[in-house]
Structure formats: C-alpha cells, structure tokens
PAFI-740763 format. One record per residue (C-alpha): residue number from 1; x, y, z. Coordinates in steps of 0.25 Angstrom, whole numbers, padded with zeros to 4 digits, always signed. Layout:
<atoms>
     k       X       Y       Z
   NUM       X       Y       Z
...
</atoms>
This chain:
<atoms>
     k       X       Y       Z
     1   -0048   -0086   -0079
     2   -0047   -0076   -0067
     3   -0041   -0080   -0054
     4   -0050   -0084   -0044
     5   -0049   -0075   -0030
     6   -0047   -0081   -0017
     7   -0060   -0077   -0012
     8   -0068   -0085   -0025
     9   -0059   -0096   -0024
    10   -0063   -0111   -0019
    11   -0048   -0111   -0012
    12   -0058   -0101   -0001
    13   -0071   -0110   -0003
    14   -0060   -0123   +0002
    15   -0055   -0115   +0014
    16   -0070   -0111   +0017
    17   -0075   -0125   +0017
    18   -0063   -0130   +0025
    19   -0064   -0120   +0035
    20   -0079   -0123   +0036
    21   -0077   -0138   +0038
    22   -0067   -0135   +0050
    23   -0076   -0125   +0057
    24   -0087   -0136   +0055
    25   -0078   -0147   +0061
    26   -0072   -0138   +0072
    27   -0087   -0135   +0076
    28   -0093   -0147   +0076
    29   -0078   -0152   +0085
    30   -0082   -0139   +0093
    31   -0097   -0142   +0096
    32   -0093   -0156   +0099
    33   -0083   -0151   +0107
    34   -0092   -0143   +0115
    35   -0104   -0150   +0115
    36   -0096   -0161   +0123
    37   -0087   -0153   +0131
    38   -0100   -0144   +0136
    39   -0107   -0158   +0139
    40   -0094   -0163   +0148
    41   -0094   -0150   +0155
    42   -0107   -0150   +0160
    43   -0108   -0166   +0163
    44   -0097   -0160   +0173
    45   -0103   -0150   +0177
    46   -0116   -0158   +0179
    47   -0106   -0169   +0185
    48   -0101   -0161   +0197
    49   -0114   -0155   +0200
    50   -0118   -0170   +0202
    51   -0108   -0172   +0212
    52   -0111   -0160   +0219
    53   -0126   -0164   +0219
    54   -0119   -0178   +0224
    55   -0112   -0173   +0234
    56   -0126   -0164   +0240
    57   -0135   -0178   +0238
    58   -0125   -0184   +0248
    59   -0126   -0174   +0257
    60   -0141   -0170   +0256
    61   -0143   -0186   +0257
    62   -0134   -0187   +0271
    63   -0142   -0174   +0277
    64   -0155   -0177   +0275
    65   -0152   -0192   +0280
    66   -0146   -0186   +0295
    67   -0153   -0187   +0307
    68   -0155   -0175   +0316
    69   -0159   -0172   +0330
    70   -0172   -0165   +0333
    71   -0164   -0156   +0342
    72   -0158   -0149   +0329
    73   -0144   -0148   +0336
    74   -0137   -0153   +0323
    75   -0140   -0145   +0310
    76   -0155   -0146   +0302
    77   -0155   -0152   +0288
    78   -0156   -0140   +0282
    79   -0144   -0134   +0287
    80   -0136   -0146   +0284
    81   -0141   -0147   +0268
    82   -0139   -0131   +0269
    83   -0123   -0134   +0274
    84   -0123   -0147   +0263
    85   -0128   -0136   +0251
    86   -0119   -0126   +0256
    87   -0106   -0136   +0256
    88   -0109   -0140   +0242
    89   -0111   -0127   +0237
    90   -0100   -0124   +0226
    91   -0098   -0115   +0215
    92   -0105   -0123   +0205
    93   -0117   -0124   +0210
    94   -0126   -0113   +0211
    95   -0138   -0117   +0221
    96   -0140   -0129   +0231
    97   -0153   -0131   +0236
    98   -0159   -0144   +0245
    99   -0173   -0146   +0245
   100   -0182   -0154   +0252
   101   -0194   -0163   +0249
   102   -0203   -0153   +0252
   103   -0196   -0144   +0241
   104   -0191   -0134   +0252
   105   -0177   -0128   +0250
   106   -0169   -0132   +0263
   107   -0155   -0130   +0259
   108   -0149   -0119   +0246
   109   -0134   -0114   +0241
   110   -0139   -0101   +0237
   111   -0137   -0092   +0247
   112   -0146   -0082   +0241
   113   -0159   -0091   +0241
   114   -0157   -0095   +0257
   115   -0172   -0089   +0258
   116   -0177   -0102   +0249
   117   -0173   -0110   +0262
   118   -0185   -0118   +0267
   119   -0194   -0114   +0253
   120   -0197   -0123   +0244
   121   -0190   -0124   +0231
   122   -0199   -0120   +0219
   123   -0189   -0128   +0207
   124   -0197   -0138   +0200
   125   -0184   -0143   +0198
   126   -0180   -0147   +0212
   127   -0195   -0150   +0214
   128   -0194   -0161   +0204
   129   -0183   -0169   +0211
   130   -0191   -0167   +0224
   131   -0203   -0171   +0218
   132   -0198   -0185   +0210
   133   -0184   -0184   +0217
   134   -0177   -0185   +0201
   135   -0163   -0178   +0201
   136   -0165   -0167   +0191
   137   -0154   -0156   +0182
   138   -0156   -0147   +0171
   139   -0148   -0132   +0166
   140   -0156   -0121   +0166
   141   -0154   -0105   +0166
   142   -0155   -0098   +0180
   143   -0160   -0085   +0181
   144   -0146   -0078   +0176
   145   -0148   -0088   +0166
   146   -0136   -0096   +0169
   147   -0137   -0110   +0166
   148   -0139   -0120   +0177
   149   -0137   -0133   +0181
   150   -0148   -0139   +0191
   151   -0149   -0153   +0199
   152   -0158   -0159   +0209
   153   -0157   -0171   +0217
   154   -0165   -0178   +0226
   155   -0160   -0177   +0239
   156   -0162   -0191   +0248
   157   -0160   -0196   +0263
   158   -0154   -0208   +0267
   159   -0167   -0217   +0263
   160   -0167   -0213   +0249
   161   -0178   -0203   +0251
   162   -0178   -0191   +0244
   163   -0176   -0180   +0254
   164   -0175   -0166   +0245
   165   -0170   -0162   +0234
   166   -0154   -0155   +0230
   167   -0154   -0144   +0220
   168   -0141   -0140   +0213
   169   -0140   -0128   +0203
   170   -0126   -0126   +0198
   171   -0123   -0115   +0186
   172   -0117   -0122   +0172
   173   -0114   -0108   +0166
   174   -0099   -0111   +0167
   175   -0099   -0125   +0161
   176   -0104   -0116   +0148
   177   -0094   -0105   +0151
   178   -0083   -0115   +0150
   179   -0091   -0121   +0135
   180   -0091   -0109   +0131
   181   -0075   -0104   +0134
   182   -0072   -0117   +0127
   183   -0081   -0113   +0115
   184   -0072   -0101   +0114
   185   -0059   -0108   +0112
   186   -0063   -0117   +0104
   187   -0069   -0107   +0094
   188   -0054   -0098   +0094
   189   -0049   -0111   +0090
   190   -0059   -0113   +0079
   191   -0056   -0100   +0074
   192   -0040   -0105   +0074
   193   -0043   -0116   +0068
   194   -0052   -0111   +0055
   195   -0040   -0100   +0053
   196   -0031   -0113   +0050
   197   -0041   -0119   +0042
   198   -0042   -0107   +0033
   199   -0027   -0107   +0032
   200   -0027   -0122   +0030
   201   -0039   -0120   +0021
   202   -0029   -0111   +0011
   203   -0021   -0122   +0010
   204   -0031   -0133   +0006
   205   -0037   -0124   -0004
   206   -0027   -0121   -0012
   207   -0023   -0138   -0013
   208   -0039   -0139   -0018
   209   -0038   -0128   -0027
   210   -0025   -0131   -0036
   211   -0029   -0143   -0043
   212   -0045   -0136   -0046
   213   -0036   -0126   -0053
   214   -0028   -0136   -0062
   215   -0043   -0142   -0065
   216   -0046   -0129   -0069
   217   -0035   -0128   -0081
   218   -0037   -0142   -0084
   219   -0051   -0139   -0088
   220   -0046   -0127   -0097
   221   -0039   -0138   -0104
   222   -0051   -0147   -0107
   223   -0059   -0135   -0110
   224   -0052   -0135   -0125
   225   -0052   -0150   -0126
   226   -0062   -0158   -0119
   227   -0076   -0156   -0113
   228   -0082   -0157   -0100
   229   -0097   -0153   -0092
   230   -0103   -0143   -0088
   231   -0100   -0139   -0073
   232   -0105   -0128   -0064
   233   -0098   -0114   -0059
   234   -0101   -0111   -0045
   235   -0091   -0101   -0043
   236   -0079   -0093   -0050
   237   -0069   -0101   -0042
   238   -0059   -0111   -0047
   239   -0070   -0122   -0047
   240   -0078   -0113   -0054
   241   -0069   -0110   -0064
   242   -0067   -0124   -0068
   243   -0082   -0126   -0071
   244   -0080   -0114   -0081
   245   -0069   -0121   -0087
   246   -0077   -0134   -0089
   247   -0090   -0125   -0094
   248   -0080   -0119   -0105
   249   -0077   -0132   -0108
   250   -0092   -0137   -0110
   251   -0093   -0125   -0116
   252   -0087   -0132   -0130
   253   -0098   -0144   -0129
   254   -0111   -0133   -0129
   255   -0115   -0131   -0142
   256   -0113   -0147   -0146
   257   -0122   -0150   -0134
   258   -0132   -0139   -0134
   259   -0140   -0145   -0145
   260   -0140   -0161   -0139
   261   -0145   -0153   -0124
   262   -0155   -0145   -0130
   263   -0163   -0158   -0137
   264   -0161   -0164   -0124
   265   -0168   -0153   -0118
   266   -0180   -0152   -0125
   267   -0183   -0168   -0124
   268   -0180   -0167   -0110
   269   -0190   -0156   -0109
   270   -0200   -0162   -0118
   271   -0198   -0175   -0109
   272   -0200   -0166   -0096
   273   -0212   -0159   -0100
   274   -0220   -0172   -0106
   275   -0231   -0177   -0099
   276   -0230   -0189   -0102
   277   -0218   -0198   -0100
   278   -0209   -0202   -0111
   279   -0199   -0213   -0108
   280   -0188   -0217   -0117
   281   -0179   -0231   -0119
   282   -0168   -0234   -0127
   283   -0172   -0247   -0138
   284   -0171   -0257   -0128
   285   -0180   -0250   -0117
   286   -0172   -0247   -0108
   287   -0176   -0232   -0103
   288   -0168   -0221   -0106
   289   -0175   -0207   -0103
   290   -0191   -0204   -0095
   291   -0195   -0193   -0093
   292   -0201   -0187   -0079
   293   -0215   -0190   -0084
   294   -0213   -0203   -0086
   295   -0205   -0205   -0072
   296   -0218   -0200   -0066
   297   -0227   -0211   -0074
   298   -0219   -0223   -0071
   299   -0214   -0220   -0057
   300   -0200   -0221   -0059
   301   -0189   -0210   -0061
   302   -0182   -0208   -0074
   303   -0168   -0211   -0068
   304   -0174   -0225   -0065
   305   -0180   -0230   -0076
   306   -0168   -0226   -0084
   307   -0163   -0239   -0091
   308   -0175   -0247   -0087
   309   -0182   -0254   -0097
   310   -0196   -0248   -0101
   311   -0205   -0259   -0100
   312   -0202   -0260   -0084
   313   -0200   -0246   -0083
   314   -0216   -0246   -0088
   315   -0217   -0259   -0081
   316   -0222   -0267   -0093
   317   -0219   -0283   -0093
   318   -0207   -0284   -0104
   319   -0214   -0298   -0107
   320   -0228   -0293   -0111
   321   -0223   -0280   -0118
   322   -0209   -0278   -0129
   323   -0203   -0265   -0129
   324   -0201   -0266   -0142
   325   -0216   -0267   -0146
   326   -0219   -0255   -0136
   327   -0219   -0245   -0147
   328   -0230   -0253   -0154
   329   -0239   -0254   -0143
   330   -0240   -0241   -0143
   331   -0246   -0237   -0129
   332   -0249   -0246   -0118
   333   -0256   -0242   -0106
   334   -0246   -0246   -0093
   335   -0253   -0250   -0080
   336   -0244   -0243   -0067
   337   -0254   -0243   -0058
   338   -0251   -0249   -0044
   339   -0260   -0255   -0031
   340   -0262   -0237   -0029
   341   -0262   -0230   -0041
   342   -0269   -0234   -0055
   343   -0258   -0229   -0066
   344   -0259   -0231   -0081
   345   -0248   -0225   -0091
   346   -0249   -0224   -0106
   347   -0236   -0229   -0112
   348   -0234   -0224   -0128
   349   -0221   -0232   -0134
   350   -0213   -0227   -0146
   351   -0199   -0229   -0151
   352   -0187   -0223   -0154
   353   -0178   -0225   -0169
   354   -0167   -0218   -0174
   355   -0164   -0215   -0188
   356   -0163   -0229   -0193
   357   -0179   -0233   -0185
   358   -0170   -0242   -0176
   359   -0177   -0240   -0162
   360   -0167   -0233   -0153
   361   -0178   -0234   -0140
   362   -0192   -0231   -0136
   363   -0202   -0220   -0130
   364   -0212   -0222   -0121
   365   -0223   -0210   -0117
   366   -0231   -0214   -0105
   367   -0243   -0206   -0098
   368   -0250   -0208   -0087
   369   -0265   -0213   -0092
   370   -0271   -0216   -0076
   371   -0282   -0205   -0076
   372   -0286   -0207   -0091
   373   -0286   -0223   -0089
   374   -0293   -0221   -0076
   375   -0303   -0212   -0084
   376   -0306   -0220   -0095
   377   -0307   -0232   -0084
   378   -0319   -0225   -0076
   379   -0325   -0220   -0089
   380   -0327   -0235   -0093
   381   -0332   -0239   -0077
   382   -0341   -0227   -0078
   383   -0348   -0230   -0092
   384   -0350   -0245   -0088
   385   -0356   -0242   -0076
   386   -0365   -0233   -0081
   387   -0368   -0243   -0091
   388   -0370   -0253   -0080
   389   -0378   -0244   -0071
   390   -0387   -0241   -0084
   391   -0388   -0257   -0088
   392   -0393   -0261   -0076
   393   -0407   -0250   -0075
   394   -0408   -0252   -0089
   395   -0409   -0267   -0090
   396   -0419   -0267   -0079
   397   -0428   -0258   -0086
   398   -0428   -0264   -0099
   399   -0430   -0276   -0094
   400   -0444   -0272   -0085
   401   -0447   -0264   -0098
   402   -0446   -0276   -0106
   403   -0456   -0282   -0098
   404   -0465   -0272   -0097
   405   -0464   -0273   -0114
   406   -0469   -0288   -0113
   407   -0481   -0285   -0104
   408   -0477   -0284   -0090
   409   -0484   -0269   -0091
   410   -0497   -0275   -0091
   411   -0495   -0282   -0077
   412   -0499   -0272   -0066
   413   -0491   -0279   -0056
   414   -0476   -0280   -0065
   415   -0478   -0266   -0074
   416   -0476   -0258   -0061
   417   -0465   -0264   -0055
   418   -0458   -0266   -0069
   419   -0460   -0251   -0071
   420   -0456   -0247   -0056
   421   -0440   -0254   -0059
   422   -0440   -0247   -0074
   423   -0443   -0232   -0066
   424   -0433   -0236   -0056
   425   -0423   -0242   -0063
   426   -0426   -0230   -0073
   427   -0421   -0219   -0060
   428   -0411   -0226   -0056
   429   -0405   -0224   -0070
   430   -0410   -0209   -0069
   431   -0403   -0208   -0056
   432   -0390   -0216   -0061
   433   -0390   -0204   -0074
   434   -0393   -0192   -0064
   435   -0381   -0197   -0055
   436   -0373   -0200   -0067
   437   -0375   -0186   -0071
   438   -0372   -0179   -0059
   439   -0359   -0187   -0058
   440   -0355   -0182   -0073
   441   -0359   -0167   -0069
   442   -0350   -0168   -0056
   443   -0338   -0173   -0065
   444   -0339   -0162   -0074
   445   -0341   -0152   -0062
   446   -0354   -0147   -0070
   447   -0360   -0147   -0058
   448   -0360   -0134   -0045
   449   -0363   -0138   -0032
   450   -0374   -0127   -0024
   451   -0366   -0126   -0009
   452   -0372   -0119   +0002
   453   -0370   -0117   +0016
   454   -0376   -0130   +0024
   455   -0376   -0135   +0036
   456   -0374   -0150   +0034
   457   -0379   -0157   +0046
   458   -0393   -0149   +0042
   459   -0391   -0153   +0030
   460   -0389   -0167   +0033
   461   -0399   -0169   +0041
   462   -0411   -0167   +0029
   463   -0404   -0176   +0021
   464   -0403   -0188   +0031
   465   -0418   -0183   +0035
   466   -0423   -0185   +0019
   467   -0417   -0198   +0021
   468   -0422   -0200   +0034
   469   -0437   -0199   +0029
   470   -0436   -0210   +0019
   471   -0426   -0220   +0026
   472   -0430   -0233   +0029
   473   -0433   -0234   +0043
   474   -0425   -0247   +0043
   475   -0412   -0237   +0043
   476   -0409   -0227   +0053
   477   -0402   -0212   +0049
   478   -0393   -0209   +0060
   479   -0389   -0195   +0061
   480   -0375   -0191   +0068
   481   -0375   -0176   +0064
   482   -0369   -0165   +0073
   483   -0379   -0153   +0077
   484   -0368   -0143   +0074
   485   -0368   -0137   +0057
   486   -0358   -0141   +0048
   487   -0359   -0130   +0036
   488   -0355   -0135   +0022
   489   -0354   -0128   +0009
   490   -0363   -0139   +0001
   491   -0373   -0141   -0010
   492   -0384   -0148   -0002
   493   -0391   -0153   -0015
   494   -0378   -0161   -0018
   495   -0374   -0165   -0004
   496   -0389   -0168   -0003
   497   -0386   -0179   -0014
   498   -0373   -0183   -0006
   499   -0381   -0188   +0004
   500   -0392   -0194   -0003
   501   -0383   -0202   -0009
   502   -0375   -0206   +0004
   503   -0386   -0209   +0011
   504   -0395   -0216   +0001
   505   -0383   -0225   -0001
   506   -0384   -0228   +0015
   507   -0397   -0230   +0016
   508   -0398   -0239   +0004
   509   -0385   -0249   +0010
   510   -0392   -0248   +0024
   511   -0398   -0261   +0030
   512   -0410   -0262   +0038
   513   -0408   -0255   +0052
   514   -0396   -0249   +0047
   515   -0392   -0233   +0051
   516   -0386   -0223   +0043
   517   -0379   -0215   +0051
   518   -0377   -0200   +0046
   519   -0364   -0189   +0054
   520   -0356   -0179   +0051
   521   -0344   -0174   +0057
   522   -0337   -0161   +0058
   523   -0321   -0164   +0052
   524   -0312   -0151   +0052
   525   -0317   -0142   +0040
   526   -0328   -0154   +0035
   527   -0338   -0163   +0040
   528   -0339   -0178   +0038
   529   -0351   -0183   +0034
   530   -0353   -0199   +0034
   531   -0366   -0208   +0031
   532   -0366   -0222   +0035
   533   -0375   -0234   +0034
   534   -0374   -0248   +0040
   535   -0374   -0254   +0026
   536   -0365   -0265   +0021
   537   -0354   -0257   +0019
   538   -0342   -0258   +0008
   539   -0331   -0265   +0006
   540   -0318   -0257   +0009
   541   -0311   -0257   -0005
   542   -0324   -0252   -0010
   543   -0327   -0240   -0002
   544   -0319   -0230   -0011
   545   -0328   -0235   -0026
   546   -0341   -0232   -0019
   547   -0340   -0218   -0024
   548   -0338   -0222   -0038
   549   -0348   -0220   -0049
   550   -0356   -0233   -0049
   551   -0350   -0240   -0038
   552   -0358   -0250   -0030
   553   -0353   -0257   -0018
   554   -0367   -0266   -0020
   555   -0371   -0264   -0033
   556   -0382   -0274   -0032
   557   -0390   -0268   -0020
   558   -0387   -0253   -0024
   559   -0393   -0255   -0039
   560   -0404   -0261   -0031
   561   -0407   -0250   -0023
   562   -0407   -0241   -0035
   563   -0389   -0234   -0033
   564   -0385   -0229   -0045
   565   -0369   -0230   -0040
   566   -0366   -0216   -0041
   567   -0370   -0210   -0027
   568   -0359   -0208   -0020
   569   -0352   -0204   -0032
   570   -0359   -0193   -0035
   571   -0359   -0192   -0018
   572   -0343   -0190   -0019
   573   -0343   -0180   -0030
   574   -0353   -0171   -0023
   575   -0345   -0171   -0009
   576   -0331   -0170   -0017
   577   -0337   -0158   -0024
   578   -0341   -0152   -0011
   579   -0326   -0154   -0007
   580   -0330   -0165   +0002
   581   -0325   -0181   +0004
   582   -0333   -0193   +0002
   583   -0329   -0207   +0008
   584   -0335   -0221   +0014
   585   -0330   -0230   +0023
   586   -0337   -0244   +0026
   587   -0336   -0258   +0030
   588   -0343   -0271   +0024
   589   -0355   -0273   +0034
   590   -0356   -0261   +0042
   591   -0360   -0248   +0032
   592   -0354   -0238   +0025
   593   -0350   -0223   +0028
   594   -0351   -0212   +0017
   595   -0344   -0200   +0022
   596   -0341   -0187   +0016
   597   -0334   -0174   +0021
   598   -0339   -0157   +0017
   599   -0332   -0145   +0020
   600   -0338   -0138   +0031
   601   -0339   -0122   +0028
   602   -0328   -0114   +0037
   603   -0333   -0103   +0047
   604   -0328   -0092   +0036
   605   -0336   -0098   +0026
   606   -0349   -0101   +0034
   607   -0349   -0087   +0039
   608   -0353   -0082   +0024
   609   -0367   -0079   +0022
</atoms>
C-alpha cells in the first residue's frame, strides 16, 4: 500500500478538531468575558452619572426651597440653577438642562442652545417625568449618531413637591471604545494561542495515529486466516485503509454467503410486497418473524411482538383456543374492534414440517375483512327491512281481501272503506319500490343531475308556498329568508324533492299550533339552509341513524302516517351529490332541525351567460 500524504492523513483531521475545540472554548471564555466586562463598565458608568444626578437633586432641592426678597437684591432662581448646572458641568456629560413644571427650560449646559432659555422643552422624554413625575433613562443615537445615555428626575422642594424636572445627557461612546480596544487584545492572544495548538496538535496526532497503524498490519494478518464484517471506506486515509483490509478480508466469505443472502432476499421481498400479513412462530408459538402488513393489522411493531406468544399477539383466550389445533380450524374470524373503530381480521393457520413431518412452527396469514363484514352485514339489515317494510302492506291487504272474498264486497258501508286501505296500502308499497329504486340508481351513479343557474331564496319560496296552500291551518310556516339572491348551481327537480322530503317529515311530527320555521344563511362560499319543527324531537345517540335506509325514530306513528323510511336518505344523497352536507340537531321535547349546506356560485362563474 501507498504511503498516505500529510494533507489526506487523519493525523491533520486530529489537529483540525483540536484547534476547532480551542477556538470554540476560547470564544465562548471570550464572549463571556466580554459580555460581563461591557455590563460592569456601564453599570459604572451608569453609577457615576447617578451620583452626578445626586449631587444636582440636592442642589436643585435646596434652590427651589430658598426664600428670596421681592426686592430682587439677592440672585433670581434661575441664575442660581444656571451657576448649580454650570458647577456640575464635567466632561462627561454632554447637556444639563432644568425644567420647570410648566415644561419651560430655565437653566442649560450647552452654551450653544442659550436661545432655548425661557422656551419650553419639546422632549417627550422629559415631558413624561414632569407629567407622572417617574425618573426615566434609555441609550439612544444623537444626531452624529453617537450613542447616549439620558436620565431625568423629578426635581422637588422641601415639601416633597415636585418643582421641575433635571435632564442629564452624557455620551457612552467611550465605555465601547474601551470594549472594543480589549476585543483587540484579546483576539492577538487567540491568534497566539491556536499557533500553539497547532504545534501541540502535531504532537497529539502522531500518539493517535501509531497504534491505528499497527491495527492496520494486524488485520493483513487475519485477512489469511480468519474473517471478519463488512466495514465502510470514507476516505484513503489510514482509517480507511483498514476498512479495506477488513473488505479483503470478507472478501474470502462471498461466494459461501451469496447464495444464503439471495434466498433471504426474495422472501424478504415477497414478505414486503404481500398484502396481506403473514406472521411466523417457532413449534411452541412463540413469534419469530412479521411482516409490515401484519404490524399494520395488529397494531403492534414487528420488533415487539418478536418472542410473544401468537395467541396474545392476536389476543385470543389460550383457555378457549389450543395452538396446536389452529391449523385445524383453518380460518377464524378475530374481532379487534374497540369503543371507536369496528375491526375484523381473517386469520388462515397452516404449519410448518421438516423432512421427517415433525412440526418445526406455524404460519399464520391475516387480512383485514372490516369493509367486506361490514357489507355483508348491511346486505342482511337491508334485505330484512325490505322484507319487513313489504310484510307489513302485504299482510294488510290480504287480510281486507280476504274479507272482501267472504262477502264483506256486498255491504255498501265495509266494501269502500276495505278498498280505500288495500289502494293505500297498495301506494305506499308503489312509493317504498319508486324510492327504493331511485336509491339503487344513485348507488350505481346511473343516474345525472340537470343544474342550472338558480337563485335559491326564489326558489325556495314556491316550494314553502306549494306547501303553504295545503298545510293545516293548525301549523304556522314561518319564513326567515334574506331579500338579497343566493345563486346556486342546482337541479331544481331534485333539490325540489329534497325539500318535500324535509318538509313533509315536519309537517307530519308537528303538533297542533306548532311552527315550522324556514332560514337560510350566507356562510363564506355556501349558504346554510335549516328546517325546523316544534315536534317531539330525537334522542341524542340516535340523531346520526335517521339518514339510514329504513330508520325510524317512531316507527309506529310514521307507518301510520303512510313513511316509507327512506326520505332523508335519498334526501342526503341528493345534497352530497350536489357537493353539499346534511345534518340534524334535536332534543327530546322541543323539535328537530334538519339543515344542509350548497355551494354558492363565485362571481367568475355567475358572470357566464
């Protein structure tokens, strides 16, 4: 092997990372360092501003507490606060200024601004300690952007009363100068101190890398006699040159293993591409391999059930059901369904022999038959419906025919009134075959719906109208419907049939004097339509079945009144197919409310013709 150069050697890539860890130690001391040194710095600074701001208030205090003759023989306030600012005045501070409480400037350091003598101050930061009398101090840029540093106090008398205000700016630049002369230093010595580390570094490196060079030899060795795994090569350095030596050496086992890997490849590729889970145990049931599908079936990772016996793991009782008799049974249908989800699985047992038919484990192919259970279940509640809804008509009218056959046809009074239940009886079975129908064309989709442009509130109103004509006048239509158009895209014939249903349904559940109260209201990009009666209302646990097929909440009085059960079933497929929702909400007592949303048309598309 080649000699590796100094540049692609790992003895560089050692001192790289030891003088990374020193810069990153000697910054974070640094920034530390800093950090704290810039925040004592300007607590003194901040400190003997205080105690120049002292010192004023003391002053300030005993000048505006004086007495002075009306004579004016001794000097005026103003030229004393003037003498009191100009003493104070030091190089550190930039401008004085003493303001009354009437925000009039009466006494200033700066020379230059002598003409704001007698004007009143237009700081809103000196206005605020006059105003609220609260000592106030913040840093901001001048207009030579300098950093500052301002304060204000309230200025008092001898009675506690606040007299004025004291204004102090003073110039911080040099506390920063100073930070950043020390920033300096301490950077040369940073610069000093990772040129030792790199020297130092050379030293480590070379300690690291002697005994990595000896592995390397040692592995030569092994490479003729023993074998090892498989390792990666990230580099042509020394490290990487010792995985080479161990891929030479697992070189020697590649031919002996390619056949045992290639077998384990296609299973675990036909394991990985089933559908359906498969899990295996060893003869005792104990789990030795599952596949993802069956993780996904059971709930439970692969790495978990590993070991676990089969029957918890497909949470069978070990006291009703023997592993050793699984591969009789065959299949068996497991129940994983909880308090939210209804969940079948179809487990298929088989076992596993060797070559003397001892059984070496078992197999176990598991697929998830919810929606095919749940099929068959509706299937069976759907033909004996049918059959009950069918029974009931048909008995009726066999029963009245019967009688007619005996000679009830001869009495004028009976004949009629037995005829009049056969014809009823006889249309509500025509109307139960005519829904039934519509339903199975809807689930086949053979059916189209005709939309049009429609302004619904218009529309709505004819259809409360048809009913309002042939209502009882025991039941009052209450109509809360905007003036403004809601446009839909809708066919009329079927949305007609929507609300014949809804409404029919109200007006049959509704008492004496009861209302029925009709509104719609605009929501974002759909309106909300809602119907609602003062019947006797629905229990909560049942509000969610009164769109099935056949479902009655009072089956008694709505086969009296002539229901067939499938009204707002064929009511919710109408709206859904008009990319709509249908909903109820009710209480036991005090009515029910049928409601259903529709996409209003956008202004692009109401502006075709």
């Amino acid at each position: 092997m080649h000699k590796v150069g100094f540049f692609r050697s790992i003895q560089l890539k050692f001192i790289i990372i030891f003088i990374l860890l020193l810069l990153v130690a000697i910054q974070v001391i640094g920034s530390y360092f800093a950090k704290e040194l810039e925040d004592e710095l300007v607590k003194n600074f901040e400190e003997s501003i205080e105690s120049t701001v002292d010192i004023l208030q003391v002053n300030m205090k005993q000048a505006f507490s004086k007495d002075r003759t009306e004579d004016g023989s001794g000097p005026s306030l103003q030229q004393e606060v003037q003498d009191i600012v100009r003493v104070n005045n030091t190089d550190k501070i930039i401008k004085i200024q003493v303001v009354d409480m009437q925000s009039r400037i009466i006494a200033t350091s700066n020379s230059s601004s002598g003409s704001n003598l007698e004007k009143k101050t237009t700081s809103n930061f000196i206005k605020n300690t006059i105003r609220f009398g609260v000592p106030d101090s913040d840093k901001v840029y001048n207009t030579e952007r300098n950093l500052i540093y301002r304060r204000t106090v309230p200025i008092t008398n001898d009675e506690e009363k606040q007299v004025g205000a004291l204004y102090i700016e003073s110039s911080i630049n040099g506390v920063y100068n100073q930070m950043e002369d020390i920033n300096n230093i301490f950077l040369r010595g940073s610069i000093l101190a990772i040129t030792v580390s790199a020297f130092l570094g050379i030293l480590v490196a070379r300690t690291i890398t002697k005994p990595i060079l000896e592995m390397r030899r040692q592995t030569q060795i092994m490479a003729r006699e023993d074998f090892s795994q498989k390792v990666n090569v990230y580099g042509s350095d020394e490290i990487g040159q010792l995985a080479v030596s161990f891929n030479d050496l697992n070189a020697k086992l590649k031919h002996s293993r390619a056949l045992t890997e290639e077998e384990r490849r296609k299973l675990s590729s036909v394991l990985s591409s089933m559908s359906d889970g498969v899990i295996a145990t060893d003869k005792s049931g104990a789990v030795t391999l599952m596949n993802d599908a069956a993780a996904r079936l059971i709930g439970r990772s692969p790495e978990e059930a590993q070991g676990e016996f089969l029957l918890d793991v497909l949470e069978l009782d070990e006291k009703t059901v023997d592993i050793s008799d699984l591969p009789d049974s065959g299949s068996m249908i497991i129940d994983f369904s909880d308090q939210d989800n209804f969940f079948l699985i179809r487990a298929n047992f088989s076992t596993i022999a060797d070559d003397e038919a001892d059984i070496t484990g078992f197999i176990t192919v598991i697929s998830d038959v919810t929606e095919q259970q749940k099929v068959e279940q509706e299937r069976r509640e759907f033909v004996s419906n049918v059959s009950h809804e069918l029974r009931t008509p048909l008995t009726t009218m066999r029963s009245y025919i019967e009688a007619l056959t005996e000679g009830a046809w001869e009495d004028k009074e009976i004949a009629p009134k037995f005829l009049s239940v056969t014809q009823n009886e006889t249309e509500r079975m025509i109307r139960m075959v005519n829904d039934l129908l519509q339903l199975s064309r809807m689930d086949d989709k053979d059916y189209s719906l005709q939309k049009e442009k429609t302004d619904f509130i218009t529309f709505f109103h004819h259809v409360i109208d048809r009913f309002d004509m042939n209502v009882s006048e025991k039941i009052t239509l209450q109509r809360e419907l905007p003036d403004s158009q809601f446009h839909v895209w809708m066919d009329k014939d079927k949305m007609t049939q929507v609300l014949d249903n809804i409404i029919s349904n109200a007006i049959k559940y509704s008492p004496e004097g009861g209302t029925i109260r009709f509104s719609v209201v605009k929501q974002k990009n759909q309106m909300l339509v809602s119907i609602e009666d003062q019947g006797m209302g629905i229990a909560y646990e049942k509000l969610d079945k009164i769109f099935e097929r056949f479902y009655r909440a009072d089956k008694a009085r709505t086969r009296k009144l002539g229901g067939t059960g499938l009204g707002l079933a064929i009511a919710k497929e109408m709206v859904e197919a008009h990319h709509g929702k249908v909903w109820a909400k009710s209480q036991e007592g005090k009515g029910t409310t049928i409601l259903f949303t529709l996409p209003l048309m956008n202004k692009k598309r109401r502006g075709k013709k």
